[in-house]
N, C-alpha and C positions, 0 to 999 in steps of 0.2 A: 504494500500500500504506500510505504513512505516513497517508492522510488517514480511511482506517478502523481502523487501530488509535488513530489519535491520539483518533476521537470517542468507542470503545468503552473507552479511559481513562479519557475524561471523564467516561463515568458512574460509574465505577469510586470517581473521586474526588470526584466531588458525592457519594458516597454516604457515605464516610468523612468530609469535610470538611463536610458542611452540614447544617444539625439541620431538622429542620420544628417551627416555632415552637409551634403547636398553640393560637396565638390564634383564636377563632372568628371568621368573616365573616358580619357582619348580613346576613340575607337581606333581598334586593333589590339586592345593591350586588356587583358583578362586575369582573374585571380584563381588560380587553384585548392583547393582546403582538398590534403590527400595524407592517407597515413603514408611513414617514409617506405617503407616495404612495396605500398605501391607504389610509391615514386620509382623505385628502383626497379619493379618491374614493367615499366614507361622508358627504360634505358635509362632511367637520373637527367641530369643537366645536359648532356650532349646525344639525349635521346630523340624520342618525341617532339618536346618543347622546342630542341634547336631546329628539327626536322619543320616546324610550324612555323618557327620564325624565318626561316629561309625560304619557305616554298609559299608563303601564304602572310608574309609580312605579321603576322601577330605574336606580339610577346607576351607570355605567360610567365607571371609571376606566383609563383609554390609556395606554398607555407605547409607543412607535415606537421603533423598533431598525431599523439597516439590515437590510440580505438575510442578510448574513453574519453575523451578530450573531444572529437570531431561533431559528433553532435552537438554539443553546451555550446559549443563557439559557433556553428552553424544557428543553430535557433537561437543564438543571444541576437545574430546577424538579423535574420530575419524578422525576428517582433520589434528590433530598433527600425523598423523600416526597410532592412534588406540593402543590396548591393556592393556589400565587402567582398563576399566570395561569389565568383559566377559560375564557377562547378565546382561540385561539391563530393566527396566519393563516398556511397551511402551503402548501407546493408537491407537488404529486405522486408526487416519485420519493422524499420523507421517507415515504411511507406505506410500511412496509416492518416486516419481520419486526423488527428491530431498535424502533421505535415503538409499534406497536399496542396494544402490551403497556401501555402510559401511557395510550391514547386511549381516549373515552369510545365505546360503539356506540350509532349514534343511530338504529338502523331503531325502536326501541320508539317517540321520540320524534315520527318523521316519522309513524307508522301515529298515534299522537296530534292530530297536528298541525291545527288548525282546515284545513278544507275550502280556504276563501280561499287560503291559502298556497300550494296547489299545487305540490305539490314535483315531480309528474309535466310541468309547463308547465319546469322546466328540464332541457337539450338533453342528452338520452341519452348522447354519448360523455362530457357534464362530469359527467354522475353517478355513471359505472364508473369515474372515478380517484378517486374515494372509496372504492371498495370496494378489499375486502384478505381472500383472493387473488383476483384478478378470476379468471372474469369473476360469481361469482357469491358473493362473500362478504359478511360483514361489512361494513355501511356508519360508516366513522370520517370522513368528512370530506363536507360540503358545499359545491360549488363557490360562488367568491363574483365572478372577476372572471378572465377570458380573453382570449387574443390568439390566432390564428393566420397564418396563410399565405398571402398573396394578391398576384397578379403586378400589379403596378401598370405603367401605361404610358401611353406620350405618344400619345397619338389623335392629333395632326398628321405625326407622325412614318411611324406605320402608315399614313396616308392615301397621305402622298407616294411612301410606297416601293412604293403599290398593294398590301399584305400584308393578310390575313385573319388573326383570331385565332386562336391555335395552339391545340389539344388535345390534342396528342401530342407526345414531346419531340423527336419528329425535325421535325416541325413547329416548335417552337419554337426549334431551333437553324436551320432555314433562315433563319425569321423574324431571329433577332440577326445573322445576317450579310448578310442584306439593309437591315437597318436601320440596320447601325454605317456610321460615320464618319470612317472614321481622323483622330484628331489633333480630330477638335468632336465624335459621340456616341459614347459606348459601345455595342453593342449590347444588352448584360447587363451590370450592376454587381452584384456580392455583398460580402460581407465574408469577407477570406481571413485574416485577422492568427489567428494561431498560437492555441491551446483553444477555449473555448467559443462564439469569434466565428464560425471556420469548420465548426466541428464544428455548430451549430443551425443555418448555414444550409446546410451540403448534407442534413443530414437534412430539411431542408424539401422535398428533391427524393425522399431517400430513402423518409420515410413514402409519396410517393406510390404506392407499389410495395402498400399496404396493409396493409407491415408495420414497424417498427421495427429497432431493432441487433439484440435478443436477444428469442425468443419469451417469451408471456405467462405459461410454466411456468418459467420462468430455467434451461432447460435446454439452451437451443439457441443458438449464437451464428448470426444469419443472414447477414451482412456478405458472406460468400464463396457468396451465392446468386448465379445469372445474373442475375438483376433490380436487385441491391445494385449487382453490379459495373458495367451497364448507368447505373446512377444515377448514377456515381461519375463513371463517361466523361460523362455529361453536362454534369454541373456542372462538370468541371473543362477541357471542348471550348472553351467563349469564352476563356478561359484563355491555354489551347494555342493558339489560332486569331489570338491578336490582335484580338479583339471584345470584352475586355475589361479593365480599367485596367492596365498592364503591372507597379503596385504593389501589385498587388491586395492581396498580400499581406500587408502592411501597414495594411490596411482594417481598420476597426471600424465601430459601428455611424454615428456623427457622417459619415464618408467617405461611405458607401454613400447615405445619407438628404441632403444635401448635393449628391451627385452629381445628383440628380434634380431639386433645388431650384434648382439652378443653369440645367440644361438640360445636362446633360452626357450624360445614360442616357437610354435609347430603352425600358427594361424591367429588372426585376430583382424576385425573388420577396421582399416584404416582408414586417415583422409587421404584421400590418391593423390596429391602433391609430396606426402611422404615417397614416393617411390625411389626418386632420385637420390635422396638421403641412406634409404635401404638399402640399395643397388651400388654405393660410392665405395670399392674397394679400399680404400686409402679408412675410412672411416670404422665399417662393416666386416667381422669374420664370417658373414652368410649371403654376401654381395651375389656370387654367382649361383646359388643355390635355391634362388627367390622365384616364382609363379605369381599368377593373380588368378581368380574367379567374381564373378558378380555375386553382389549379394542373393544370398538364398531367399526363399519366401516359403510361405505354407504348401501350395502345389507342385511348386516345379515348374510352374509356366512364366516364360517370360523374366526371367529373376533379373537384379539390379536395380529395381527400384528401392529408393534410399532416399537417406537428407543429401540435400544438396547445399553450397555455401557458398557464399563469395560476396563480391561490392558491385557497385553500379555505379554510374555517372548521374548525376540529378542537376540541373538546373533553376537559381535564386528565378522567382519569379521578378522579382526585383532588379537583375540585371540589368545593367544600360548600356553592355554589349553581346545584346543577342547572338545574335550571327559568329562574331567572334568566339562565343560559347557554345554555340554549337560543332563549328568545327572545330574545336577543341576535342568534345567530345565523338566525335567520326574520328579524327586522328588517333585517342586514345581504344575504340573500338574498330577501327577498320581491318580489312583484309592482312594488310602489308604489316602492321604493327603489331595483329594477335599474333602473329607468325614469328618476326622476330620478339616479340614477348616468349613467345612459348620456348623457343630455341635457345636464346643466347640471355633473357632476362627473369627468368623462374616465375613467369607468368602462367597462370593456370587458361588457357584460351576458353573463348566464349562462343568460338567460331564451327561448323561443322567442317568445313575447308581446311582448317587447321590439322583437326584428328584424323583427317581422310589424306593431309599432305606425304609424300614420300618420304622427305627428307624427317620431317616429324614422326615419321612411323619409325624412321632407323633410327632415332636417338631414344626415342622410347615406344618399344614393340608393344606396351600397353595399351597405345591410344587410341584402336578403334572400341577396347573395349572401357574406357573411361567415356568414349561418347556415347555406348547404349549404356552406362548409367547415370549419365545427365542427364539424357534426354528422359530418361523412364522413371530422371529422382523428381523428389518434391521440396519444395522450401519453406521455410517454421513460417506458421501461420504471421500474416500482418494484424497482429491486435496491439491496441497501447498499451495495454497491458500486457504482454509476451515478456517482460523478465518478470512478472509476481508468477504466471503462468510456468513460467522455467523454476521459481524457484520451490511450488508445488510442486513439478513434477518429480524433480531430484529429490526433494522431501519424501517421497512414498516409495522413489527405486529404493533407497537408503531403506528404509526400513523394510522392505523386502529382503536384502540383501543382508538383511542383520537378522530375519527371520522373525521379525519384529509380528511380521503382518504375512496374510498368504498373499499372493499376487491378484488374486478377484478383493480382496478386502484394500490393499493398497491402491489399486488403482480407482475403488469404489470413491474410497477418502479423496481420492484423489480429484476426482470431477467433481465430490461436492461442494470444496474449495475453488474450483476453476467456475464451476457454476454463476457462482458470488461476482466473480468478473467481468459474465458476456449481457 
């Protein structure tokens, strides 16, 4: 509760406390608000931005703010009147009735948009978390850079134990108890350490179900469906079984990504931008030893659907350099830039073109199958309230996982706190 009245304050008082100066912005010259990570997967300073300024006369001036910092300074921007920053680099579950109302709508811009751009070549599920209310609104955000869902594993391991790749979870649980170790593998490693650690990664198993916490009207908590509670028993079985780390608990992400590098895990549903890190021999003692599978589901059909994750480009409604802000934002999402994003800048591409590239398949032989789990994942719902929602949800895994509560009774608890919310 405190963390959504505390931000609907804030604008409260950016609006009383902060004046909009009402100096004009030369056109051609734009403000970026971007975490530095994305910066750097923009190329940095002699990326992107110089690429803009040479080709297109417009200079962009960056300002990098952590995770937790970009929104406050964003929406202090915007309820003072707006025009500090002209793009903004935003997360999915910001797009919300609370926001929109700042953001620029950029379907005029895309229906504009030169041909080349091809804003239909980036992957359908990353373009409906732009829109606001899905599934058919208003387009405020274009995707710039994703991560999702993908069970990474030790191909010597599966050989020796004679196991087949799973695609069901009851498959996948035979498989971690045929492949663990007591005391040398895990069978499954996750991250259980208390909020957002454990809460993203059981809904890594939960999305598989095809749907998320709360439906896409914010009217429905789903948590206490048979398929939720089913997920729940799943992820939290190696747990329960002794297949996997008896501290789970205490896992973050360094633990879980570690465990594999060492040769500790036999499996464990990762974020697929780890790949590179798992596969870096200089780093890794199980570099060459590594596989991937898509996420399992309950039938076996069609598996990979999962969380999906990443940022998006959004435009100040407030702006008084449109155009300039827009191709801002095509340069940071086009053809030629997710490409060398994805190659040479540890950019997660947005693009289908990208994962279907050649050259992008030999660097990493995983990519056509990191794009049928984008395209098959789903993104944490957009409610204003999505962190009180997260921090219920991670409340009830935890006490599942402490045996606290059965998984129909925790996730029961679980919606009827989320209820209170929608």
């Amino acid at each position: 509760m405190k963390r959504f009245f505390g931000w609907s304050a804030l604008l409260a008082v950016a609006v009383l406390a902060m004046g909009l100066s009402g100096t004009a912005i030369a056109a051609g010259k734009v403000t970026l608000l971007i975490h530095p990570t994305l910066f750097k997967a923009m190329g940095g300073a002699k990326g992107v931005v110089a690429d803009l300024k040479k080709e297109k006369g417009i200079d962009v001036t960056v300002v990098t703010s952590p995770y937790g910092k970009i929104k406050d300074k964003a929406v202090l921007s915007f309820a003072s009147g707006g025009g500090q920053f002209d793009v903004v680099t935003w997360v999915g579950p910001w797009i919300s009735p609370e926001t929109i109302g700042f953001l620029e709508p950029l379907d005029s811009y895309i229906k504009k948009a030169p041909a080349e751009y091809a804003y239909e070549d980036i992957i359908g599920s990353l373009r409906g978390v732009g829109r606001f209310p899905k599934p058919n609104g208003k387009t405020y955000a274009i995707p710039y850079r994703v991560g999702t869902g993908i069970v990474y594993y030790r191909k010597d391991l599966f050989a020796k134990a004679g196991v087949s790749i799973p695609k069901t979870w009851d498959e996948f649980l035979a498989v971690a108890k045929k492949v663990n170790q007591p005391g040398k593998v895990y069978g499954v490693v996750q991250r259980g350490k208390p909020g957002v650690h454990v809460e993203q990664d059981f809904k890594r198993y939960l999305f598989s179900t095809g749907h998320g916490v709360i439906s896409e009207d914010f009217k429905t908590c789903l948590l206490d469906r048979a398929d939720s509670i089913r997920a729940l028993e799943v992820f939290g079985t190696p747990f329960h079984k002794g297949w996997a780390p008896p501290d789970m608990l205490a896992w973050g992400r360094d633990e879980y990504r570690k465990a594999m590098m060492q040769g500790r895990a036999a499996m464990a549903v990762y974020f697929s931008p780890y790949w590179g890190l798992l596969t870096n021999p200089k780093k890794s003692k199980t570099a060459d030893k590594l596989g991937w599978f898509l996420v399992p589901n309950k039938d076996g059909n069609k598996p990979g659907a999962t969380l999906n994750g990443g940022w998006l480009a959004v435009m100040d409604k407030k702006s008084r350099n449109k155009k300039a802000a827009f191709e801002l934002m095509m340069a940071m999402t086009n053809k030629k830039n997710q490409l060398r994003g994805g190659l040479y800048w540890s950019n997660g591409p947005v693009r289908s073109s990208v994962y279907n590239n050649p050259e992008f398949n030999k660097k990493f032989p995983v990519a056509k199958a990191w794009l049928k789990a984008i395209s098959r994942g789903i993104s944490d719902a957009q409610h204003p309230r999505a962190a009180e929602i997260s921090d219920f949800t991670s409340k009830e895994v935890i006490n599942f996982l402490q045996k606290k509560k059965s998984a129909k009774q925790a996730m029961t608890d679980a919606c009827k706190q989320i209820k209170r919310l929608l």
